[in-house]
MIDO-742859 format. One record per atom (N, C-alpha, C, CB): x, y, z; residue in one letter. Coordinates in steps of 0.001 Angstrom, whole numbers, padded with zeros to 6 digits, always signed. Each point is the difference from the previous one (the first is absolute). Glycine has a CB too. Example, Ala and Ser with C-alpha at 12.3 -4.5 7.8 and 13.67 -1.06 7.14 Angstrom:
<atoms>
+013190-005690+007800a
-000890+001190+000000a
+000900+001200+000000a
-001892-001173+001246a
+001542+002223-001966s
+000820+001190+000060s
-000770+001090+000730s
+001184-000628-002145s
</atoms>
This chain:
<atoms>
+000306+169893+117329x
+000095-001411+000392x
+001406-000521-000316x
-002492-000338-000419x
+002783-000301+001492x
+001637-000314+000054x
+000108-001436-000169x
+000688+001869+001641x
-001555-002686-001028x
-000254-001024+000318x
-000810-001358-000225x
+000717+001694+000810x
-001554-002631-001203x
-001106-000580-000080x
+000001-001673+000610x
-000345+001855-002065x
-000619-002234+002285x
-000105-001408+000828x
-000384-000983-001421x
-001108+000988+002914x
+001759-001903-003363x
-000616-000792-001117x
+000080-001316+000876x
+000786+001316-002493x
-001574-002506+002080x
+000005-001711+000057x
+000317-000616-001026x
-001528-000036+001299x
+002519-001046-000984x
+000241-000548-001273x
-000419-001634+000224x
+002067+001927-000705x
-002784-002092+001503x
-000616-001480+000164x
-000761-000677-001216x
-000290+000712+002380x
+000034-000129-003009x
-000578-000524-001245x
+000377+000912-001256x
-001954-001004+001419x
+002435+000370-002957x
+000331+000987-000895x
-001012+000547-000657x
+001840-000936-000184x
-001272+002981+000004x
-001085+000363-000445x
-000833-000492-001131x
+001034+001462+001001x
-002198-000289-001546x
-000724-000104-001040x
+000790+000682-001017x
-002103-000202+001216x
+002798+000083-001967x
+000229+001034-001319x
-000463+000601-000554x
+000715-000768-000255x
-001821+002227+000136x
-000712+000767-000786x
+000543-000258-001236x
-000570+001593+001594x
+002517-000863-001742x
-000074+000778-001102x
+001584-000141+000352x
-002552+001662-000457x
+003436-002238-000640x
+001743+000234+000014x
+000281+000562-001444x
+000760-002201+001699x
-000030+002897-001380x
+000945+000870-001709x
+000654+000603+000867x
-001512+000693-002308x
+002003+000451+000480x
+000881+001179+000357x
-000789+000731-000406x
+002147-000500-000089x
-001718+001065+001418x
-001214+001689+000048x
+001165+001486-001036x
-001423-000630+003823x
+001095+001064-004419x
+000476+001436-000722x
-000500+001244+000778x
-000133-001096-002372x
+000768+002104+002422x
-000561+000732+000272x
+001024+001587-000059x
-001618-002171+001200x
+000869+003060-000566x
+000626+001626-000539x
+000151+000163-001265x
+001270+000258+001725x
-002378-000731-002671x
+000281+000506-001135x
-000848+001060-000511x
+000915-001990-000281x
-002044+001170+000567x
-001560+001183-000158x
+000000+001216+001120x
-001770-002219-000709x
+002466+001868+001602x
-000405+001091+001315x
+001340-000819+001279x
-003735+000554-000564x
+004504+000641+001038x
+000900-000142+000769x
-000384-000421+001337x
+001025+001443-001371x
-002466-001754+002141x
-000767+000162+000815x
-001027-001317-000065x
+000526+002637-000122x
-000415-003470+001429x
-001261-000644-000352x
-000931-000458+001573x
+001403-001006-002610x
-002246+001513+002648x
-001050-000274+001289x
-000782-000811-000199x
-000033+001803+000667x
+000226-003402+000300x
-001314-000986-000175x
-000042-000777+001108x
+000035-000216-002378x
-001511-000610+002180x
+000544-000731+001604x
-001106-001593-000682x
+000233+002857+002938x
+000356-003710-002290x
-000525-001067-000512x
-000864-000682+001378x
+002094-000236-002085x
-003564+000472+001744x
-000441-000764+001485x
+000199-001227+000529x
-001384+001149-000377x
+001552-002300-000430x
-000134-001235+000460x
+001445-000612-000064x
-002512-000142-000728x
+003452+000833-000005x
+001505-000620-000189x
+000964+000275+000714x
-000402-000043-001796x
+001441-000678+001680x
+001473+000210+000613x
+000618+000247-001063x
+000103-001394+001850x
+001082+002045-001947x
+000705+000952-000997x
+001293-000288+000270x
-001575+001846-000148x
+002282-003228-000906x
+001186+000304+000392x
+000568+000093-001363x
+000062-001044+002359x
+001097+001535-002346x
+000514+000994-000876x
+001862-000041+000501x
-002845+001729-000179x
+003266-002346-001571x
+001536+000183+000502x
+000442+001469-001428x
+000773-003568+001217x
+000435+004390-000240x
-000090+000837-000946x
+001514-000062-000741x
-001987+001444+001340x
+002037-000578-002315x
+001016+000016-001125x
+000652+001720+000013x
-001556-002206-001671x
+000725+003388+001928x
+000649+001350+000399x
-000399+001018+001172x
+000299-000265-002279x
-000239+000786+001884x
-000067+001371+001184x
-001162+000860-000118x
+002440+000259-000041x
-002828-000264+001241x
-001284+000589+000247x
-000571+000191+001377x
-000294-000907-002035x
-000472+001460+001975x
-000528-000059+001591x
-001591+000052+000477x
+002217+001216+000241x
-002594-002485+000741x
-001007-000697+000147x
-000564+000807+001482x
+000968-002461-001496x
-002213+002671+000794x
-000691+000851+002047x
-000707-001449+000060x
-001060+003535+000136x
+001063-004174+000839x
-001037-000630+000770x
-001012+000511+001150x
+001620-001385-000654x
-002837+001514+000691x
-001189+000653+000565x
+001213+000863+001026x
-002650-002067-000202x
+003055+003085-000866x
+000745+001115+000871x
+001522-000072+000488x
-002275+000182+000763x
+002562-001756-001350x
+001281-000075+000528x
+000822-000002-001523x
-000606-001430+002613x
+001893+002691-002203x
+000935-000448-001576x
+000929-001271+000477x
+000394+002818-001181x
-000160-003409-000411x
+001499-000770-000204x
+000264+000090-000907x
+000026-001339+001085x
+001152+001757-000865x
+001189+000240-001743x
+000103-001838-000416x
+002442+002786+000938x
-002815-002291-002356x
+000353-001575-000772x
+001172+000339-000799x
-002490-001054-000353x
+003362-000355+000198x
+001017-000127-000570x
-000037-001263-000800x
+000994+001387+001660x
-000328-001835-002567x
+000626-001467-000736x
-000152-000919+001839x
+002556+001188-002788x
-003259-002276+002277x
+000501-000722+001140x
-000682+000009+001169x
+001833+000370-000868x
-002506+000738+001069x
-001503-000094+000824x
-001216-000530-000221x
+000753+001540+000411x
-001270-002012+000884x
-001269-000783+000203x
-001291+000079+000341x
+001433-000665+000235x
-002570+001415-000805x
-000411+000425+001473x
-001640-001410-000395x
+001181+003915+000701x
-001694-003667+000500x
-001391-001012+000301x
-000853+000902+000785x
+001145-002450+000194x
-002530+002983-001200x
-000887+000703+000732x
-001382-000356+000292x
+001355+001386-000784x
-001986-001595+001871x
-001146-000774+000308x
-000829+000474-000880x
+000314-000435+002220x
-001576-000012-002208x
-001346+000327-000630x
-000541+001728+000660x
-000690-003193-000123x
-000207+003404-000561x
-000406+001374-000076x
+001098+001159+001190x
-002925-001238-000724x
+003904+000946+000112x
+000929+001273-000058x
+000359+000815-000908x
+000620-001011+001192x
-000650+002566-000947x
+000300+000627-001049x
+001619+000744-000601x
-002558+000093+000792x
+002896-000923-001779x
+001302+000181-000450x
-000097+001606-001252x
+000600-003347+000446x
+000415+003776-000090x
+000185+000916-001348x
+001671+000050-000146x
-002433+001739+000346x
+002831-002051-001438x
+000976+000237-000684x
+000290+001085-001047x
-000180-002017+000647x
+001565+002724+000054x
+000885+000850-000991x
+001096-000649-000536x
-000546+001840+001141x
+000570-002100-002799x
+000545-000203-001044x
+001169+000701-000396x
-001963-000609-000343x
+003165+000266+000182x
+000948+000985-000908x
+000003-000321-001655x
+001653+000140+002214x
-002276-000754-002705x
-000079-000479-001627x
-000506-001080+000193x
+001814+000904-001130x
-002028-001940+000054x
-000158-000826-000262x
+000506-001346+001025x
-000171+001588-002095x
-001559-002039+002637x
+000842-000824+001454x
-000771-001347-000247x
+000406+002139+002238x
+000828-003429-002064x
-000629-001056+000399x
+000032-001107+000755x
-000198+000821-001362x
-000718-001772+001893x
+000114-000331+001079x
-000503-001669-000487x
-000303+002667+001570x
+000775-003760-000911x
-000760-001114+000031x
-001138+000317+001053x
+002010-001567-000725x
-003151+000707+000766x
-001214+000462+000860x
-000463-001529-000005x
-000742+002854-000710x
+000201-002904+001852x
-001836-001188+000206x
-000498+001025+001060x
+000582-003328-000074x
-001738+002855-000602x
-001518+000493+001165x
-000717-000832+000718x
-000527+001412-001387x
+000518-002235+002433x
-000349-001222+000731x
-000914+000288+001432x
+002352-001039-001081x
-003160+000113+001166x
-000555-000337+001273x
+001083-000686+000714x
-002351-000168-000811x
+001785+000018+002181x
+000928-000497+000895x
-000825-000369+001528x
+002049+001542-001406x
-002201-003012+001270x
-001262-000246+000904x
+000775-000046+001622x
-001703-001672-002131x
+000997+002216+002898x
+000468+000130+001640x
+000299-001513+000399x
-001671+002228+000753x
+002498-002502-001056x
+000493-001450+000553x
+001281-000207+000190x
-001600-000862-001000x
+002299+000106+002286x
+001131+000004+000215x
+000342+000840+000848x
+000220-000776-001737x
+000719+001171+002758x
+000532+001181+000808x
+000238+001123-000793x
+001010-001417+001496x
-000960+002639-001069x
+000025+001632-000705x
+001667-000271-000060x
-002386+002028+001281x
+002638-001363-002226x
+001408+000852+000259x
-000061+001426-000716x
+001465-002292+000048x
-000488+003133+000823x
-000266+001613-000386x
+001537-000158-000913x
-001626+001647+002607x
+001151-000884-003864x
+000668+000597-001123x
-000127+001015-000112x
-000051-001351-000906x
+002054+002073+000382x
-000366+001243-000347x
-000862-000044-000899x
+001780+000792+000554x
-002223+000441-000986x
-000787+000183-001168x
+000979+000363-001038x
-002091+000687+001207x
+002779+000370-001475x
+001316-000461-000613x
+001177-000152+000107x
-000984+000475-000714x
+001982-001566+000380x
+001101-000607+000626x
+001261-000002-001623x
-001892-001843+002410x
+003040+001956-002145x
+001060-000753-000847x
-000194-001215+000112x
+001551+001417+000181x
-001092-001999-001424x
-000279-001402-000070x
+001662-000678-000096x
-002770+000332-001359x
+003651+000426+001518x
+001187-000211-000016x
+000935-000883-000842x
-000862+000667+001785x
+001298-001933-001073x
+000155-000945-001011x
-000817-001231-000451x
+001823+000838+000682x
-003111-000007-000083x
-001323-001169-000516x
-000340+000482-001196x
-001186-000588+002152x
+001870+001783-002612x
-000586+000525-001199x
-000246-001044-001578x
+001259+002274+001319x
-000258-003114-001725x
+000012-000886-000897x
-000533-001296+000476x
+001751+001218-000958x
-002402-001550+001792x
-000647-000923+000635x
-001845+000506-000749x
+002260-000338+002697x
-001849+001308-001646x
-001506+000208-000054x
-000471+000462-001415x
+000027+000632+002498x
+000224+000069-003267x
+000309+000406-001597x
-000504-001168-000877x
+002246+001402+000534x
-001472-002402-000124x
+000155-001188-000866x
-001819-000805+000620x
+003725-000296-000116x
-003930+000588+001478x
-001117-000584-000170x
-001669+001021-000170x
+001778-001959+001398x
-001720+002923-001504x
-000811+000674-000678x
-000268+000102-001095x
+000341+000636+001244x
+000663-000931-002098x
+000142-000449-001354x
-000871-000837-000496x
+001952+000306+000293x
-001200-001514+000357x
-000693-001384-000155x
-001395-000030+000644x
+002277-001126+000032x
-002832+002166+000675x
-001198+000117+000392x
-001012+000640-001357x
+001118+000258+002691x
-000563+000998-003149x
-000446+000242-001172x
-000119-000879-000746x
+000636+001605+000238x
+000200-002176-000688x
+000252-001076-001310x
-001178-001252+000180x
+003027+000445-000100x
-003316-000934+001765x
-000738-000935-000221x
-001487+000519-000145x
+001726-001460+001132x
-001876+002780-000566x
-001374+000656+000137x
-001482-000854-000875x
+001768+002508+000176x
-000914-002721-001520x
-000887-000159-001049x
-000922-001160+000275x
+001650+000993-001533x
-000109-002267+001240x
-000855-001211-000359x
+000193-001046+001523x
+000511+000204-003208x
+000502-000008+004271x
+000302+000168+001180x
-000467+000245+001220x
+000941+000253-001298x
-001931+000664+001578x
-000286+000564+001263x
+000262-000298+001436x
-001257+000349-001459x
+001537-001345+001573x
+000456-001202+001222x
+001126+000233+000154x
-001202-001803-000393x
+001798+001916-000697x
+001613+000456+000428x
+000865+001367+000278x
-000150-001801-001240x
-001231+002527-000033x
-000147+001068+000715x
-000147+000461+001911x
-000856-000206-002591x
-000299-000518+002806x
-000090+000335+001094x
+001453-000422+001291x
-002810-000152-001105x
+003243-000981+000359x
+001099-000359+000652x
+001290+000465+000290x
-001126-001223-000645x
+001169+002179-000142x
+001596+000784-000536x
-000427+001277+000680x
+000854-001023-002735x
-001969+001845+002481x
-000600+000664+001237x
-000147-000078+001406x
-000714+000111-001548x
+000633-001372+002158x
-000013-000482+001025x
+001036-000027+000660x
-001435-000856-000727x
+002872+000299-000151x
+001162+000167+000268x
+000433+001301-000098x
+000206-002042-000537x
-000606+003041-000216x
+000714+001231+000231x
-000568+001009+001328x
+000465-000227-002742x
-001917-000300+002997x
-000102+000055+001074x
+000465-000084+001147x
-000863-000198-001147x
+001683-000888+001181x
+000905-001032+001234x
+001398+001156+000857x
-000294-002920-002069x
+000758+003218+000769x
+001301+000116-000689x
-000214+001771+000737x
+000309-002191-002884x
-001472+003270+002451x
-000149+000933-000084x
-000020+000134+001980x
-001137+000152-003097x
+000595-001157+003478x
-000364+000012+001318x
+000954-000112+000990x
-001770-000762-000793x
+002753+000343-000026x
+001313-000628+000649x
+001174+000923-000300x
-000823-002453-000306x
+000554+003145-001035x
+001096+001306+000298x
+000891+000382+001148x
-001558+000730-001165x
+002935-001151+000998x
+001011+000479+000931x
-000095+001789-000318x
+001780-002620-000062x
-002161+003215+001926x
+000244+001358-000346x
+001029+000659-000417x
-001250-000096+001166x
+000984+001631-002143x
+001147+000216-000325x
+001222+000417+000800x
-001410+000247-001541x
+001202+000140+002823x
+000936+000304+001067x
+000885-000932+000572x
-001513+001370+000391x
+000592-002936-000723x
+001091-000743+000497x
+000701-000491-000919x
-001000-000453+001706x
+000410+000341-003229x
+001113-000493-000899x
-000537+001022-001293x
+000553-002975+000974x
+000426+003574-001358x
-000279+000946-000830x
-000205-000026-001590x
+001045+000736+001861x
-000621-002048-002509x
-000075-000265-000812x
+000863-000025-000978x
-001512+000340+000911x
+000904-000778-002088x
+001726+001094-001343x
-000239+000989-000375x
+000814-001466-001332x
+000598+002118+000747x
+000054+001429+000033x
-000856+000311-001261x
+002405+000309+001238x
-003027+001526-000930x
-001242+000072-000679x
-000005-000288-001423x
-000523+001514+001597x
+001917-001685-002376x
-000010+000088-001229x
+000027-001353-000504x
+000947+002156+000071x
-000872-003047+000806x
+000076-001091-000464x
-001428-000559+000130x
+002477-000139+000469x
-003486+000649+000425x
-001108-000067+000202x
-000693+000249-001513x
+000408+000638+002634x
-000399+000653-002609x
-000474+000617-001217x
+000243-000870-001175x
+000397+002188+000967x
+000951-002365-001543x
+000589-001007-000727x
-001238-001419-000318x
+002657+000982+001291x
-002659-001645-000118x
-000615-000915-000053x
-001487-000027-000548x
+001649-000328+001597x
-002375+001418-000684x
-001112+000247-000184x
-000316+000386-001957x
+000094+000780+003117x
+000988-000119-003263x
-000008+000763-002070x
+000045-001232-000254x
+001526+002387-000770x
-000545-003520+001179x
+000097-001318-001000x
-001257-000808+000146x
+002576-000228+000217x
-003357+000175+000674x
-000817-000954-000160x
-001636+000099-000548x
+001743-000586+001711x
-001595+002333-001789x
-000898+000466-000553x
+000093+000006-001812x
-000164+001233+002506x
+001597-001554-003036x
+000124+000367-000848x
+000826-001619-000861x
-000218+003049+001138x
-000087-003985-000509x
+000600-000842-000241x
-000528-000428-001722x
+000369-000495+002926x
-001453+001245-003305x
-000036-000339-001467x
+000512+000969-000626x
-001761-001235+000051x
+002626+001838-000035x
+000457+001344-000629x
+001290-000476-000105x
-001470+001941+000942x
+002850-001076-001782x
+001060-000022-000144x
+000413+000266+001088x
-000044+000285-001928x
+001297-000674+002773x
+000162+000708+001155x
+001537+000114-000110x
-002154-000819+001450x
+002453+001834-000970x
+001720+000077+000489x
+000324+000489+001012x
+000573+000213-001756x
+000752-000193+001986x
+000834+000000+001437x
-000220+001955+000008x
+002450-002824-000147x
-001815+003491-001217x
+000324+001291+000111x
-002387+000916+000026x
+003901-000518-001945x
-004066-000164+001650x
-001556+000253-000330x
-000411+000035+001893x
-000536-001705-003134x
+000575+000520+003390x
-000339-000281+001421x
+000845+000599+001183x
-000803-002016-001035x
+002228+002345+000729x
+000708+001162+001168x
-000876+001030+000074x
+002401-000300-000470x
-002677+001087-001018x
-001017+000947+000017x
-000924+000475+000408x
+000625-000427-000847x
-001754-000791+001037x
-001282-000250+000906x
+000673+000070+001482x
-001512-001711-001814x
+002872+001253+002123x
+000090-000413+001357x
+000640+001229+000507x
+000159-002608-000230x
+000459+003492-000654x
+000231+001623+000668x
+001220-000494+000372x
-002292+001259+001026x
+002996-001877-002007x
+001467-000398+000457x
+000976-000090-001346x
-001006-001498+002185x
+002423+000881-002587x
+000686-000455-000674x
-000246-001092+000117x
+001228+001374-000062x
-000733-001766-001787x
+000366-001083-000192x
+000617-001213+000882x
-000050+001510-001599x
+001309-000915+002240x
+001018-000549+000393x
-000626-000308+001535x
+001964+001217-001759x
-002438+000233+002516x
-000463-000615+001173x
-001125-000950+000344x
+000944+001790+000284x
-001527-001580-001373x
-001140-000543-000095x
+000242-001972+000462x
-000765+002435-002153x
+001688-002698+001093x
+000799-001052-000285x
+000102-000558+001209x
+001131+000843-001827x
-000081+000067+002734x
+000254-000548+001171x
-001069-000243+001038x
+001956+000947-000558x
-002419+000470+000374x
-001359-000340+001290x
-000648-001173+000106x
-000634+002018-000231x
-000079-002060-001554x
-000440-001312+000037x
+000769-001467+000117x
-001376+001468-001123x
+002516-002075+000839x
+000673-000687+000618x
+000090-000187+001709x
+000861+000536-002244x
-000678+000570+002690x
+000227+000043+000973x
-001561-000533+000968x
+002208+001859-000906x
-003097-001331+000552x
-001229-000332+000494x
-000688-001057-000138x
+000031+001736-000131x
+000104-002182-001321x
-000508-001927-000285x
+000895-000664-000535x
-002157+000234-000539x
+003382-000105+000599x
+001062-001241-000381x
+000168-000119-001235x
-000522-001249+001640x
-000639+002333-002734x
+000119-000753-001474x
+000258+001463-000686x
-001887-002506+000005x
+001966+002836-001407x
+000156+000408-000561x
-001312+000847-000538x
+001961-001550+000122x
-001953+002916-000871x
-001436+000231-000020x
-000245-000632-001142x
-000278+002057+001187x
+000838-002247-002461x
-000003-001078-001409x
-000724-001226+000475x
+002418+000681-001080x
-001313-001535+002234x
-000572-001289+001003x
-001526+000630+000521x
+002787-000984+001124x
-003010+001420-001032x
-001169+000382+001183x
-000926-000351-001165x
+000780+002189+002021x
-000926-001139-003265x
-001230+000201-000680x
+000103-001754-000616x
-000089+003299-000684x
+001186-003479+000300x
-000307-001391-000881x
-001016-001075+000831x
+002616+000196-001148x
-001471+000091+002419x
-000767-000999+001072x
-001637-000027-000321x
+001882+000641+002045x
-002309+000783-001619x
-001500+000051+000642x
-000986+000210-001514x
+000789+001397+002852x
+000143-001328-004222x
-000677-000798-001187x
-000466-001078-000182x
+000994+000958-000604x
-000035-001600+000781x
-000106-001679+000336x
-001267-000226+000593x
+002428-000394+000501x
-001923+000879+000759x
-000869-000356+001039x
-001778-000058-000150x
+002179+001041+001162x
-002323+000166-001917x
-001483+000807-000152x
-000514-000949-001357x
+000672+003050+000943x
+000395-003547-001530x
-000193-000909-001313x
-000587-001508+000361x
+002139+001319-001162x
-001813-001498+002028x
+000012-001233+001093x
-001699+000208+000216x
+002911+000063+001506x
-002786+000500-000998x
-001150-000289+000830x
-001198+000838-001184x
+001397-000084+003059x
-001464+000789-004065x
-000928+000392-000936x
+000051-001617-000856x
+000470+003205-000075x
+000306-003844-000027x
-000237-001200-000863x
-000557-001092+000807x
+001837+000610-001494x
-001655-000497+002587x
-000536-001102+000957x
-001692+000319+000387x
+002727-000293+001135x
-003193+001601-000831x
-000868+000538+000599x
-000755+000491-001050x
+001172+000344+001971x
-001289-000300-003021x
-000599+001156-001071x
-000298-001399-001352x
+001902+003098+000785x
-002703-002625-001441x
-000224-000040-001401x
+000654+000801-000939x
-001812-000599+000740x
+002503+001398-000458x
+000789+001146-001298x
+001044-001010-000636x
+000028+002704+001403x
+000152-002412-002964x
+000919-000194-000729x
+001016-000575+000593x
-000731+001526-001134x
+001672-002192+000864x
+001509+000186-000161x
+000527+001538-000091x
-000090-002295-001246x
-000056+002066-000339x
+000482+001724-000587x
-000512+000968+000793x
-000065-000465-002342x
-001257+000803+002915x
-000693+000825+000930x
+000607+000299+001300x
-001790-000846-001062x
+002493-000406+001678x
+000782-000232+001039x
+001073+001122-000480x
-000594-002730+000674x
+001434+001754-001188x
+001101+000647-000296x
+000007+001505-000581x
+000574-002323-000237x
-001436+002860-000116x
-000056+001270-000147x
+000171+000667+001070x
-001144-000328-001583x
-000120-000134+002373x
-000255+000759+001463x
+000707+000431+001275x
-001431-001023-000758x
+002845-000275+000091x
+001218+000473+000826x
+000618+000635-000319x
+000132-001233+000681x
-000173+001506-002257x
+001112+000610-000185x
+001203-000710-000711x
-000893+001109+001877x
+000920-002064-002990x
+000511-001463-000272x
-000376-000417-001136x
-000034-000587+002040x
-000506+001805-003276x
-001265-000142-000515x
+000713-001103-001875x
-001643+003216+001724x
+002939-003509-001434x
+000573-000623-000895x
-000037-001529+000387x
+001320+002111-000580x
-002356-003446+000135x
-000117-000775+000552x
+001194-000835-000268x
-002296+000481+000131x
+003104-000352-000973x
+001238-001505+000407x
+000872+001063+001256x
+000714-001794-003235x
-000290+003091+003402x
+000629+000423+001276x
-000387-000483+001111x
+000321+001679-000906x
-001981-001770+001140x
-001515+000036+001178x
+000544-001804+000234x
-002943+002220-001272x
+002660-002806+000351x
+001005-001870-000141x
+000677-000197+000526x
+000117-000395-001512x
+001052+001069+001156x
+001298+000018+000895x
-000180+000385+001260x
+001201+000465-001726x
-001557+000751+001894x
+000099+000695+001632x
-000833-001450+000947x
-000421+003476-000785x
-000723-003912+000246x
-000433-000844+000715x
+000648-001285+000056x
-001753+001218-000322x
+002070-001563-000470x
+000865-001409-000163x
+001062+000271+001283x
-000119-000470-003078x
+001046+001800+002762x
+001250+000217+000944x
-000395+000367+001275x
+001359+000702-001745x
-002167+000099+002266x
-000485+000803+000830x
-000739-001205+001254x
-000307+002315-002148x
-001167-003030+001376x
-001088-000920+000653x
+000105-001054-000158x
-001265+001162-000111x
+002972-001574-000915x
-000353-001663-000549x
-000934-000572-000299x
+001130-000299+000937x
-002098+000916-001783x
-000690-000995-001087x
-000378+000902-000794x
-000841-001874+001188x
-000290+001887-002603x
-000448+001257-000580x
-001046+000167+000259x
+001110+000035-001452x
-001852+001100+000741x
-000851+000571+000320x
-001219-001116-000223x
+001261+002383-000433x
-001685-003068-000659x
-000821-001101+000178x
+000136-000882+001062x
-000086+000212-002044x
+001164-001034+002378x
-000129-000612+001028x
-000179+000307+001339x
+000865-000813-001392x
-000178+002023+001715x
-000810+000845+001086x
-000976+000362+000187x
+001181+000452+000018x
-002549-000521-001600x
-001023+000535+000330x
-000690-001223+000243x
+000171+002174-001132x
+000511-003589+000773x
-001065-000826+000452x
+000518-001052+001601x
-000909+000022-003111x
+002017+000573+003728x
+000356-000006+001615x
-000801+000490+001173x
+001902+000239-000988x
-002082-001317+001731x
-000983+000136+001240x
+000894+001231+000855x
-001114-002954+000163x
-000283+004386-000254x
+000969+001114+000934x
+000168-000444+001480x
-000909+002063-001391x
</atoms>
């Protein structure tokens, strides 16, 4: 299967959003979900049969698989993926989607709202369903890769390590690494591809993820600021003061 017809006239149902793990117990995995849609953004390399059809996965791929289809995945180590499992009621005109696509430079778009789909899962669900809905939109609308190709793969990759890892220590020489590049080119590529810096990039989309966990969530302050990665609260003060203009309290009590 190359292909599939989804509606987006009404937003789905949300089964089920996280991060899925996987290739750890077993390099191999065969399942099929009868009643769900399967979408799934990925983080490495691997390769996906759909009822008989392969696609190589990479950082930065998308794929959306209807209900009772049978997927099996080959693993190279330790693999993970953002995921929801959703209904999707026949309403609205069809449109045909690949089944899996680059997400190109929708990649930090869409990232950022799967996230925030997880994050609201809990106490949220509405917005859940909403940030789903939109990545829906977004997934449907994918510029193909033939006509615009995207950024170059390492900067892809790049992106994809930072946002998975945005509570972790991160660096420039750490992250060339992941991206199968240098330091130095690395530097440029990424400049060259979003205007900012990769230092600029991660601070940015700290901020950012800080933003919206204090606006959207019940967690800590300190909890926040851990989770980005920020975990020293007069630094976490500052960055927000300089970064969002105001602090972290007053942002948490700002209409999102």
């Amino acid at each position: 299967m190359r292909e599939t017809e989804i509606h987006l006239g009404e937003p789905p149902l949300v089964a089920a959003a996280g991060v899925g793990v996987h290739g750890v117990a077993s390099r191999t995995d065969v399942f099929r979900l009868p009643e769900l849609w399967q979408l799934h953004l990925y983080q490495y390399d691997a390769e996906l049969t759909v009822d008989g059809t392969a696609h190589s996965l990479r950082p930065g791929r998308v794929s959306l698989v209807p209900p009772g289809t049978t997927v099996r995945y080959r693993y190279q180590g330790r693999s993970e993926h953002l995921y929801a499992h959703l209904r999707m009621a026949a309403a609205g005109p069809s449109r045909t989607v690949p089944v899996v696509q680059d997400t190109g430079p929708e990649l930090p778009f869409l990232t950022g709202l799967l996230l925030q789909a997880v994050a609201s899962a809990a106490q949220s669900p509405e917005r859940t369903r909403a940030e789903i809905w939109t990545a829906l939109w977004r997934v449907a609308h994918l510029t193909p890769a033939a006509a615009h190709p995207g950024p170059h793969p390492a900067v892809t990759t790049a992106i994809s390590h930072i946002e998975a890892h945005l509570a972790a220590t991160l660096t420039v020489p750490d992250i060339a690494r992941v991206a199968g590049v240098s330091h130095n080119h690395l530097t440029r590529l990424f400049r060259a591809e979003t205007g900012t810096t990769v230092v600029g990039y991660i601070r940015r989309r700290r901020l950012d993820r800080a933003r919206h966990l204090l606006r959207a969530t019940t967690l800590s302050i300190p909890a926040v600021a851990a989770s980005v990665g920020i975990p020293d609260l007069q630094a976490f003060n500052k960055a927000c003061r300089r970064e969002l203009g105001a602090s972290p309290r007053a942002l948490r009590g700002a209409v999102a």
